[in-house]
N, C-alpha and C positions, 0 to 999 in steps of 0.2 A: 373594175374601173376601166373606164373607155378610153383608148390613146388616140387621138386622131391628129393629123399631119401640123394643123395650130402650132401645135408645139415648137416647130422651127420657121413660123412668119418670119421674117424679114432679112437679113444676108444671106444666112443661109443657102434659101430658097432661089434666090437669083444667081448665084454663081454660076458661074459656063459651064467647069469644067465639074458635073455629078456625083456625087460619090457611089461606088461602087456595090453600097450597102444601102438598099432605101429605107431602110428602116430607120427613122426620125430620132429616133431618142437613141440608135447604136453609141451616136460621140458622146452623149452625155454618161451614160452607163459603163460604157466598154471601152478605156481608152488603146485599147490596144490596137486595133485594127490599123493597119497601114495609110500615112498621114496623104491625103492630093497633094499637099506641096510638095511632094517629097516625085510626084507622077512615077509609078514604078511600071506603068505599061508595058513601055518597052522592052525586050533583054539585057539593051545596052545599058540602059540605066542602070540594071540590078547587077550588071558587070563591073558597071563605073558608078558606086554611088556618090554622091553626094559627099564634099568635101567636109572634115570634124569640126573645119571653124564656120561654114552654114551649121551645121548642127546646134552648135555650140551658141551659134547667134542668130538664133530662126529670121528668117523675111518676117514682114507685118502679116502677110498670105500666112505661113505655120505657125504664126502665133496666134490667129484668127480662129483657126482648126483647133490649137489646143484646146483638150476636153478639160474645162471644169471640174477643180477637185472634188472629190467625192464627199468629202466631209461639208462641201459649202449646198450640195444638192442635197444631202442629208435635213439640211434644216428645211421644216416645213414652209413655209413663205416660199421661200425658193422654188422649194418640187411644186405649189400648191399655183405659183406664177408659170409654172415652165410648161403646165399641163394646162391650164386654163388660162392662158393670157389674156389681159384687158382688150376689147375692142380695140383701142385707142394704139394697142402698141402696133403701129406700122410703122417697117422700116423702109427707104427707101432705096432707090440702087447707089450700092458703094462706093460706086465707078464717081459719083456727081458731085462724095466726100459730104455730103451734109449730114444732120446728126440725125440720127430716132428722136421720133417726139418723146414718148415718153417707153424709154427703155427700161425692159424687165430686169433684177438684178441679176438675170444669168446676161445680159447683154450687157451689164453694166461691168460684171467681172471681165470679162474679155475685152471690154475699151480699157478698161484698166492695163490688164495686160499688155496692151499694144503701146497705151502710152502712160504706163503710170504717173500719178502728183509726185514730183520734183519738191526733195526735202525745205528747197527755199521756198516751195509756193504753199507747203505747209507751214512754216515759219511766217513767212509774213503774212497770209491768211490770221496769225495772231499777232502782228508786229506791235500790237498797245499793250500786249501781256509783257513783251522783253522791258518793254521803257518803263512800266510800270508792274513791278514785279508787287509793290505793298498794294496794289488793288483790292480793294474789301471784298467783293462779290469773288475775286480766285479766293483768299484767304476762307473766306465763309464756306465755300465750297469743299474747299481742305476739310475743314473742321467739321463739316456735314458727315465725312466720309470717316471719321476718325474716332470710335468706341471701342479703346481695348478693353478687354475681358477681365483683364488682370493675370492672364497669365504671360510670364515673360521667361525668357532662356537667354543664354551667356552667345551673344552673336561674337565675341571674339574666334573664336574659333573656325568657323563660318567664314568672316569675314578675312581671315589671314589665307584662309586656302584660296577663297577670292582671289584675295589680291597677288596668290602666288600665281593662278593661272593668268592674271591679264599682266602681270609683271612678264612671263615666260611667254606668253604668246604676241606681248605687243615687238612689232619688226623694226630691225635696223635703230632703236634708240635707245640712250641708257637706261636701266630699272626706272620706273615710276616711282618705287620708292626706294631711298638709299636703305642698305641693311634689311629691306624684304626679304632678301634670301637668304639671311642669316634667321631672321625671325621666324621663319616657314621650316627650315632643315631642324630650328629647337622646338617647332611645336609639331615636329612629326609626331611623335609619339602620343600628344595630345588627340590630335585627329584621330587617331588610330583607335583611342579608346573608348570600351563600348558604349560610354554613356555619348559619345558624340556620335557615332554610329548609328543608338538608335536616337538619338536629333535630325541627323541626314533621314532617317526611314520617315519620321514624322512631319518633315518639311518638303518632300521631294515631291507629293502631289500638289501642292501648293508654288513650288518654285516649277513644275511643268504647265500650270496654270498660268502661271507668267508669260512664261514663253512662249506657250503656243499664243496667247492673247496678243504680244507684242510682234509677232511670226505673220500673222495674219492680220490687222492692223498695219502691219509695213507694207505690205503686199496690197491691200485691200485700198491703201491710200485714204485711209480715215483721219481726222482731223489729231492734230498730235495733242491738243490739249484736251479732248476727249477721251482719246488713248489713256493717257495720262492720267486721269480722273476715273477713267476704267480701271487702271491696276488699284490704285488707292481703295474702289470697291470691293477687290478681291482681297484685299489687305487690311479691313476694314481692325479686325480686334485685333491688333498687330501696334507696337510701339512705335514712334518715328523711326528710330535707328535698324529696329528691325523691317519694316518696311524697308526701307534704303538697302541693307545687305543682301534680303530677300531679292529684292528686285536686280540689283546688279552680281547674284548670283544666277538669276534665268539669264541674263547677258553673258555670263562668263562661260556657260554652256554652249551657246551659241557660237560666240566670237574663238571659245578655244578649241573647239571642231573644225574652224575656218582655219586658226593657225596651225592646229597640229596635221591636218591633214601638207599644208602647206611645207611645215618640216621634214615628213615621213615619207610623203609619197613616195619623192626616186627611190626611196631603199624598201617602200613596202605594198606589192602588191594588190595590196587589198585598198589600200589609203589611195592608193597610185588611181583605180577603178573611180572611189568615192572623189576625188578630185577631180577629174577627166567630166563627172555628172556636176560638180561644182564648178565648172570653168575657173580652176585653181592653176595650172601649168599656164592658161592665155593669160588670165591677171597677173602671174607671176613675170611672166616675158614683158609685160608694161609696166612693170614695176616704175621706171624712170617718170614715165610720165604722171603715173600716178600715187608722186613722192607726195606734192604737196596735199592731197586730200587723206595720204594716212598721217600725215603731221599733225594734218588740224585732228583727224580723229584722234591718233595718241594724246594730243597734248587735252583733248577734253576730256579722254578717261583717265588720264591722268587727274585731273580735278578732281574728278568724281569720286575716284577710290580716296585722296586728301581730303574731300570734304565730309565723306564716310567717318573716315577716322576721327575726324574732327567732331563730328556730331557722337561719336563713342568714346569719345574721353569725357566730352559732358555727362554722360550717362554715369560713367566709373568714378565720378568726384565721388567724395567720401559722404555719405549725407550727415556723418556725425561732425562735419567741421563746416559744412554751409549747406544754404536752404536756400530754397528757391525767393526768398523774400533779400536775398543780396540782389544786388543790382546789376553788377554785371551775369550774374544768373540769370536774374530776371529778362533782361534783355535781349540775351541767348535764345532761351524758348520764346521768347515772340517769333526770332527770324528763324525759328530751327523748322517749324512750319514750311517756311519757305522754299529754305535751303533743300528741305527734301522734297516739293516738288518741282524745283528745277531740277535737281541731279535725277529724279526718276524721268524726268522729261528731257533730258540729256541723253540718259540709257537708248530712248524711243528714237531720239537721232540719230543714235550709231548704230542701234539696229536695222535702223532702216536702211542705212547707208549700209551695212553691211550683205543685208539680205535685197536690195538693187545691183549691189554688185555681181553677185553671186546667181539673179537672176535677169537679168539684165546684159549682163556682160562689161567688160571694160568701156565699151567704146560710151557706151552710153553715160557712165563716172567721168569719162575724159570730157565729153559732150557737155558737160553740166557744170561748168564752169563756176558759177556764184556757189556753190554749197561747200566748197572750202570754208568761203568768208563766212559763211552762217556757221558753221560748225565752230570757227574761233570766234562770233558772237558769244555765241552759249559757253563756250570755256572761257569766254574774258566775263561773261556774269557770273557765273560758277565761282570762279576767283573773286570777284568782290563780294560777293556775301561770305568767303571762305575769311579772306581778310577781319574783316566784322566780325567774325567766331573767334578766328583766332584770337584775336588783341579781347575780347570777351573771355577768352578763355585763360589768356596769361593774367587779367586780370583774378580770375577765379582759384588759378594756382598761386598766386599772391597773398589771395585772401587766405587761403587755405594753410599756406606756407609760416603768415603771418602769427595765424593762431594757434597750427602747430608749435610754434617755436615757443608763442607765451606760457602756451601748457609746461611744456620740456624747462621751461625757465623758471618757474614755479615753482618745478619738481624738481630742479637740480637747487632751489632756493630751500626747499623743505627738506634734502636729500642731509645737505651740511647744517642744518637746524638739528640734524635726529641725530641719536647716539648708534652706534652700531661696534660689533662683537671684533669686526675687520675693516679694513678697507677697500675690498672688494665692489660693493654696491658701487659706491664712491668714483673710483677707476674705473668700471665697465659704462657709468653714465658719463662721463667724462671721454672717453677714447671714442669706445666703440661698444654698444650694448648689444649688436648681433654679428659683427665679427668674429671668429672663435681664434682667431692668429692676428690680432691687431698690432703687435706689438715686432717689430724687428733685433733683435741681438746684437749689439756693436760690435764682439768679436768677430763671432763665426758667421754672423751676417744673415744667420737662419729666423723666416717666419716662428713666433713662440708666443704662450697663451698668456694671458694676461695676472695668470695663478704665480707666475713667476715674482709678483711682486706682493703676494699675500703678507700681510701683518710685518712690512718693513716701512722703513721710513723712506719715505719717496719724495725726492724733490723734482719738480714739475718745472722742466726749463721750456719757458713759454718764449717765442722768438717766429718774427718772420721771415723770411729768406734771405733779408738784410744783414743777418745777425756775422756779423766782420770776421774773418779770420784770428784777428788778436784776443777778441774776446774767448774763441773756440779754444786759442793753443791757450790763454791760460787759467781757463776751465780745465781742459787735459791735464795740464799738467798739477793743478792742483787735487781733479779726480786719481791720477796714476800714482801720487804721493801717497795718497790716503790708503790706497790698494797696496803698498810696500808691505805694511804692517796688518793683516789680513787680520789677528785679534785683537788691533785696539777698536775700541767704540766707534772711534772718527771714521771708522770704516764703515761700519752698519748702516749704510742709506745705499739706495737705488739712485739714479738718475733718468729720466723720461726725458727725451727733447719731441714738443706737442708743437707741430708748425702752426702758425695762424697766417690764414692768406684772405687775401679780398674773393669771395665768392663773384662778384659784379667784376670782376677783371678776367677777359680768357683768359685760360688755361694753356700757356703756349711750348712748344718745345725748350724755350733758352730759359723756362721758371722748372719744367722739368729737368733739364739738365743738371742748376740751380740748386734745387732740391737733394739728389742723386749725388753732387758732390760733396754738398753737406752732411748728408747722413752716412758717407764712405768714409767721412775724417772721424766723425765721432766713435767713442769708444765705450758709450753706454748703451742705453735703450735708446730708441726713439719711433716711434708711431708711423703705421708702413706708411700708407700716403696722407696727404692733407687732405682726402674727403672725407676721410673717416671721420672726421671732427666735424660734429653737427653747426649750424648757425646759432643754435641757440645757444651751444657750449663755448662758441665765439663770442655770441654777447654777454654769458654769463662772467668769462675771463675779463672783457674791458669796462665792464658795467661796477663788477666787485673783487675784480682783483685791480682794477686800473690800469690794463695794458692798452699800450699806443702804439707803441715800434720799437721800442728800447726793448732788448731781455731782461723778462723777471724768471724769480726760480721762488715757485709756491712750495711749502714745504708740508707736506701730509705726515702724520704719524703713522702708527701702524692698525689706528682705528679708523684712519682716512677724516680726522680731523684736522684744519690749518692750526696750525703752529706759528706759521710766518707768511705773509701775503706776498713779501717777495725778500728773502735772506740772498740776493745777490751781492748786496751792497757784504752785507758778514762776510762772503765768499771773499769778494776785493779784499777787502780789508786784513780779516784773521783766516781765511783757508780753512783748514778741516777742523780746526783748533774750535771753531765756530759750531759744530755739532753736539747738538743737536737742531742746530739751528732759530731754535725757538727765539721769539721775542722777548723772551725773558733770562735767554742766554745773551742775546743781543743787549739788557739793560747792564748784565753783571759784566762783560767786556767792556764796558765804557767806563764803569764806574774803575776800571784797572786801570786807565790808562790817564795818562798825562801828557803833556805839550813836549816831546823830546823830537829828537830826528831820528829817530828809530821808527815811529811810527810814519812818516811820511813814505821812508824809502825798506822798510820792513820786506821781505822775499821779493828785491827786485835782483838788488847787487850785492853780492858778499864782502865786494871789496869797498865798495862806502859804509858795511856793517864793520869790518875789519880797523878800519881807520877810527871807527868811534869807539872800538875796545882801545885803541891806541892812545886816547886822547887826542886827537890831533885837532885843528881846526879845520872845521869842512864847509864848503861856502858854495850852496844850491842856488845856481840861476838860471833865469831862463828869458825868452825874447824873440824876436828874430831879426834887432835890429842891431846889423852888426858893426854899428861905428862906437856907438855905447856897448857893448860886447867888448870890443877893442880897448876900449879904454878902461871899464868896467877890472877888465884881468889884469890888465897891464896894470895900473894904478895899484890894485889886490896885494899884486907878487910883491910892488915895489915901496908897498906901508908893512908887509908879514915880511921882507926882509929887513926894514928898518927895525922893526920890535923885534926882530928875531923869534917869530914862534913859525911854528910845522904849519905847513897852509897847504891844503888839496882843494881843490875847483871843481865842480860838477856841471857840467852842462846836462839842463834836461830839457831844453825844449819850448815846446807850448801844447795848449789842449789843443789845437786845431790846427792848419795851416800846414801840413804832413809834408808838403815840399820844400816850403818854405824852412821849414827845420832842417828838413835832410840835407839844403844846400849849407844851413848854417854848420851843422856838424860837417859837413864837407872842409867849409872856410874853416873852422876850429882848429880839425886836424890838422890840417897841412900848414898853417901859422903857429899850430904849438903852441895855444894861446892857453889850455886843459884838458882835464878830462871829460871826456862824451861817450854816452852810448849810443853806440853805432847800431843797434838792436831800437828800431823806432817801435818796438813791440812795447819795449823797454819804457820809453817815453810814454807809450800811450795808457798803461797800467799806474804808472808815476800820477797821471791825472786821473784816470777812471779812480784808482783809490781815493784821487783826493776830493769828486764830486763824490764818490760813495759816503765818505763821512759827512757830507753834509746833509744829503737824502738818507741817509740811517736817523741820524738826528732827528728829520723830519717827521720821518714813521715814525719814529718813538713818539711824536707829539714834544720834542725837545728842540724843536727850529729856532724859538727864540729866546730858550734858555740866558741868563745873565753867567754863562760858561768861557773863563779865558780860554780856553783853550779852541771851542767853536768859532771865539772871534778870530782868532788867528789862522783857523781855518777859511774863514769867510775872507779873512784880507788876503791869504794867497792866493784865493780863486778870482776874487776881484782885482789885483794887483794884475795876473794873466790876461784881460780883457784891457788892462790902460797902458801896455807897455813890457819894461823890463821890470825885476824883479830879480831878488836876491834876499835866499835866509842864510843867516852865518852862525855856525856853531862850535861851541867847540864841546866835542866828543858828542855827548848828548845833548847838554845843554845847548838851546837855541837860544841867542841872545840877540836877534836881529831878525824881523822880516818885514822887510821894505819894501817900497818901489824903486824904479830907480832915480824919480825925481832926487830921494833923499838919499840911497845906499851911496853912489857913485859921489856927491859932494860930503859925506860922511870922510871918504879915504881923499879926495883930494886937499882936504880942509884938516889933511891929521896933523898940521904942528900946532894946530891950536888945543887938541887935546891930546897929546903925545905924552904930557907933564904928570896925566894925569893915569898914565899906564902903569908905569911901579907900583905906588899906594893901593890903586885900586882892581891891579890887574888889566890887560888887554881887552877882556871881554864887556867888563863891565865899564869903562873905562868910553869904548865903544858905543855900548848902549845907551848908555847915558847921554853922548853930544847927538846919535841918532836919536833919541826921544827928542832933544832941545827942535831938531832941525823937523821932526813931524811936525811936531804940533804948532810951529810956525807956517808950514804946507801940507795940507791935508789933500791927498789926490783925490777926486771920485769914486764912489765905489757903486759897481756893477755888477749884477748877477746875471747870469743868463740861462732860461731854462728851457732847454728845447719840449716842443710841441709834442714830442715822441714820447717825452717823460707821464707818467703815469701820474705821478702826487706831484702836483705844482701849486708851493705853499699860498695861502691866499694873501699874505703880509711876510713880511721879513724885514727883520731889523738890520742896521746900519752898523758894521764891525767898530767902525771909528767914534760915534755921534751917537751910537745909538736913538737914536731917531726910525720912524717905520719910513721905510724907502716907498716912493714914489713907483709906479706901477705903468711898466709900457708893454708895448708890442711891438716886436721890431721882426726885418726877414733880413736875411745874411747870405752871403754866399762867398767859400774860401776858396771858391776855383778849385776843389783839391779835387783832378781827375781820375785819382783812384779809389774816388766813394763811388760804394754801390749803387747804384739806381734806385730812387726809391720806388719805383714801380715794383721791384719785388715783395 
């Protein structure tokens, strides 16, 4: 083939100052020969060359000269132009700055070079693609280019080493993603392993594919959504997700040679050489000024590698619990197209700007003012189609969430349906079914297996973090009772405390604290944290056991069958005496008992049990109003000393108003008006026993029983909502429980039945003008059931009238500022 001088018509040719070499095609072939810009004629020159930051940042003259890389004359077009150019291509003198009519593309690379396309005049050259990203004709384009094979591979792995190199190589700002570097130190070992090893062999001609294509395209100043639709061709059988990882692992190549070189250099030799060819020490020194355009760069790979992610958790949903015919699925992959070619046309941005920097120099980044703002275009659209994933995606782990839990709820429905050998099954679906130390030790405080509670009777103390102090100490103390006598029966049960918390409420330091101290006081089991408790196993407990916020205690046998749906109320009431706990231990304790004051104040006070061996008369009131208080006593002492009988006073309180009580026991005391417990622990067990008997009732299905004895229950809980109150006994016998509309004119009104205390005794004597005086005033009667409460009866009868009570809803508040928060 024949070379003739053609070959270099147009600059070339007219330059002053000759090259030294006439041989035409030497710069294109041979770049080595010594550049004219550089004129080394002289000695002086070759004495004194040429300062590193000319070098560094050739004249428009040595960038003129530069030869054409080898690989672009390689391509036939090129060599077949550069040896036979058109007629037509004449250039004119450079000196005049007008252009080549029609320049060959070895003339066309070297205007490049001198003034490469500027990343905004590639952007806006597309500026109808940013405003319109759902355009049919991009979309249809995507999808031209989009035939996978069916073969597919685990891009996690891939994609965390990714993301470890742009996390470590992006400068001066926090990780891209939080916990990257904890995620990437635990999948060392993954990477390491040979089946990813040989994934890296199998993909690394394909991710050098990438790169060199986005390498030369940034350089070349090719159109970026060309580019762009170029990789998609080379990615063609390739999945979206993998597409996307692929493609910002050629970038990560790229960009983490730019920063690691940048970290190592001062300390390495070799880095130090490959820098100094990278103008890495002069960009470094301009760091300042060129804050704002690695901002925008970080902040848009930061997008990228979250929109990644995001596009691979769609991938990782489960296909056995949704299908792409869900909606927010479905909506997913329509924009997931998208998604990924913006972030692969995202990549082309920063590589461009990467590789302008690097070949360009600083000043030329500093010079270029608008490609900041373009560069935070594309990461503020990046972010709203990221937006639209996400909220598609929380929606998909809802869906998912949703139908997991129906399964689980099913199965823990079919679990207590079936008969089984232990209770085992039972408990591991309940706690924790892949935990192997779910369970904590009260004593010694030590993680233990959940075998610990094999084939015993296990009562299930279900509670929120609300669950009060006074309930705790006389729980303990009626568990540590039981524990004295190590081979009575009443011994033989477990105790589990299973917190239940609001999943929809963070999780914050002062619920952990919360938590921590509550399980430090208790002295049985209890369940290491509250995640381990599934949602389904939350809604299983409020759905069919009926918890709301109050504590129940589910009682399991040793076949992990219920026995009792909630024997707390047995606990109040009878203590260990109550075990086995069963519902059917719960019907023969009640048929024992009868209307006495034993049963009211039963294991509170030894000494108001003391006074009732004694016979004495003992007279329970409570209120907090203390002018009726006053009087209430005073009148008491001064009718039990006219009759001359034994008389003891008990202040107990109210169910509510906890301050309000404490001042009164304060006033009590120091008037010397009775006896009070000073112990408001004391008070509040006095009342929890005595809403337990009426909610035991209830469970039984015995709420409206025609039972004196529940009415009387009914009047003193009702009596505590209108006022004062007062039951008079003597010894056992209760022969009085009033309000105080009637008890207190009962004693002021005694010489009208004074006549009648001989004959018929004091008590009854009593009783008798207190009946006359009800049934001419009958107070109201009120129940009230908190919203906390599990079983809240649907009708309930009237203790007085027996009539079915009327039905409200009411909200209350005692000001009492030592309740828990209900937010726990």
């Amino acid at each position: 083939m024949e070379i003739t001088n053609k070959a270099i018509t147009g600059p070339l040719q007219q330059m002053p100052n000759k090259l030294s070499n006439p041989n035409p095609m030497q710069p294109a072939i041979n770049p080595t020969p010594m550049h004219p810009a550089i004129n080394p004629t002289p000695m002086q020159q070759a004495i004194n060359p040429t300062p590193m930051q000319q070098l560094l940042n050739p004249t428009p003259l040595q960038q003129l000269l530069n030869p054409t890389p080898l690989h672009q004359l390689m391509k036939p077009s090129a060599m077949q132009q550069v040896i036979n150019p058109s007629p037509g291509q004449q250039a004119v003198n450079p000196s005049t700055g007008q252009q080549a009519v029609n320049p060959t593309p070895m003339q066309h690379e070297v205007t490049t070079k001198i003034n490469p396309i500027p990343l905004h005049q590639l952007i806006r050259h597309d500026r109808s693609m940013i405003t319109m990203s759902d355009d049919n004709m991009m979309v249809k384009q995507i999808h031209a280019t989009h035939a996978p094979d069916g073969r597919e591979f685990d891009v996690k792995p891939l994609f965390q080493l990714v993301e470890d190199i742009l996390n470590r190589a992006t400068p001066g700002v926090d990780p891209l993603i939080s916990a990257a570097q904890t995620r990437i130190e635990t999948s060392d070992d993954r990477t390491n392993q040979a089946s990813f090893i040989a994934l890296l062999e199998a993909l690394s001609f394909t991710i050098d594919r990438i790169s060199c294509e986005i390498a030369y395209k940034s350089l070349g100043g090719g159109d970026a959504h060309a580019t762009t639709l170029s990789i998609f061709d080379l990615l063609t059988s390739y999945s979206w997700e993998a597409k996307l990882v692929l493609t910002l692992s050629a970038f990560a190549v790229n960009y983490g040679e730019f920063w690691l070189l940048a970290q190592i250099y001062s300390s390495n030799q070799l880095a130090k050489s490959m820098a100094i060819l990278k103008q890495v020490p002069t960009i470094l020194e301009h760091s300042g000024q060129l804050k704002p355009r690695f901002d925008a760069l970080n902040n848009l790979i930061r997008a990228m590698v979250a929109i990644t992610r995001c596009i691979i958790e769609f991938k990782e949903l489960p296909s056995m619990y949704i299908s792409q015919d869900v909606p927010a699925l479905a909506t997913a992959m329509t924009h997931i197209p998208t998604a990924v070619y913006w972030t692969i046309r995202s990549v082309v941005a920063c590589a461009t700007q990467i590789t302008t920097l690097t070949s360009m120099g600083h000043e030329y980044w500093i010079s270029a003012t608008n490609e900041a703002w373009e560069l935070s275009t594309m990461a503020h659209k990046i972010n709203s189609i990221l937006d639209l994933l996400k909220k598609q995606l929380t929606l998909c782990y809802q869906y998912i969430d949703d139908k997991w839990n129906a399964e689980t709820f099913q199965m823990l429905l079919n679990l207590f349906e079936s008969i089984h050998i232990d209770n085992m099954k039972i408990l591991r679906a309940l706690i924790s079914p892949k935990d192997e130390q779910p369970l904590l030790e009260g004593s010694t405080k030590r993680r233990v297996n959940i075998d610990v509670l094999r084939r015993k009777n296990v009562l299930l103390l279900i509670s929120g973090l609300s669950i009060s102090h006074d309930e705790l100490s006389i729980l303990e103390q009626i568990y540590n009772e039981s524990r004295v006598h190590g081979t009575r029966m009443e011994s033989q049960y477990e105790v589990v405390w299973i917190p239940v918390v609001d999943r929809s409420v963070v999780w914050t330091d002062a619920m952990q604290d919360r938590f921590e101290t509550l399980q430090a006081t208790m002295p049985w089991y209890s369940v290491y944290t509250p995640t381990l408790i599934d949602k389904a196993v939350i809604r299983f407990i409020k759905e069919v056991w009926h918890f709301r916020n109050k504590p129940i205690l589910v009682v399991l046998d040793p076949q992990g069958r219920v026995v009792s749906p909630n024997a707390i109320h047995m606990m109040w009431i009878w203590g260990s005496t109550a075990f086995p706990f069963t519902s059917l231990r719960e019907e023969a304790l009640w048929k024992e008992e009868t209307w006495r004051l034993e049963l009211l104040v039963d294991g509170i006070d030894p000494t108001v049990l003391n006074w009732v061996k004694e016979g004495k008369f003992i007279y329970l009131y409570g209120g907090t109003d203390m002018e009726w208080i006053r009087k209430f006593t005073t009148t008491a002492k001064a009718v039990a000393s006219a009759a001359r009988i034994p008389l003891e006073m008990v202040y107990v309180g109210k169910s509510n108003k906890r301050e309000q009580v404490r001042k009164c026991i304060t006033s009590i005391t120091t008037e010397n008006l009775s006896y009070c417990w000073q112990d408001l622990t004391m008070v509040w067990f006095f009342w929890t026993r005595l809403e337990s008997m009426l909610f035991s009732k209830i469970q039984l299905g015995r709420g409206d029983d025609d039972d004196s004895m529940l009415r009387e229950i009914k009047k003193l809980l009702s009596y505590d909502k209108e006022g004062g109150w007062a039951v008079l006994s003597k010894g056992s016998f209760v022969f009085v429980n009033g309000h105080s509309s009637t008890v207190l004119p009962t004693f002021t009104e005694y010489n009208l039945w004074k006549d009648d205390v001989p004959p018929k005794g004091f008590d009854i004597a009593c009783m008798d003008f207190h009946s006359k005086l009800h049934s001419d005033s009958q107070p109201c009667c009120r129940f009230e059931f908190p919203s906390e409460v599990g079983r809240i009866p649907e009708k309930i009868r009237c203790p007085e009238c027996l009539r079915i009570m009327e039905k409200y809803i009411t909200f209350g508040c005692c000001h009492d500022e030592n309740a828990i928060s209900a937010l726990y």
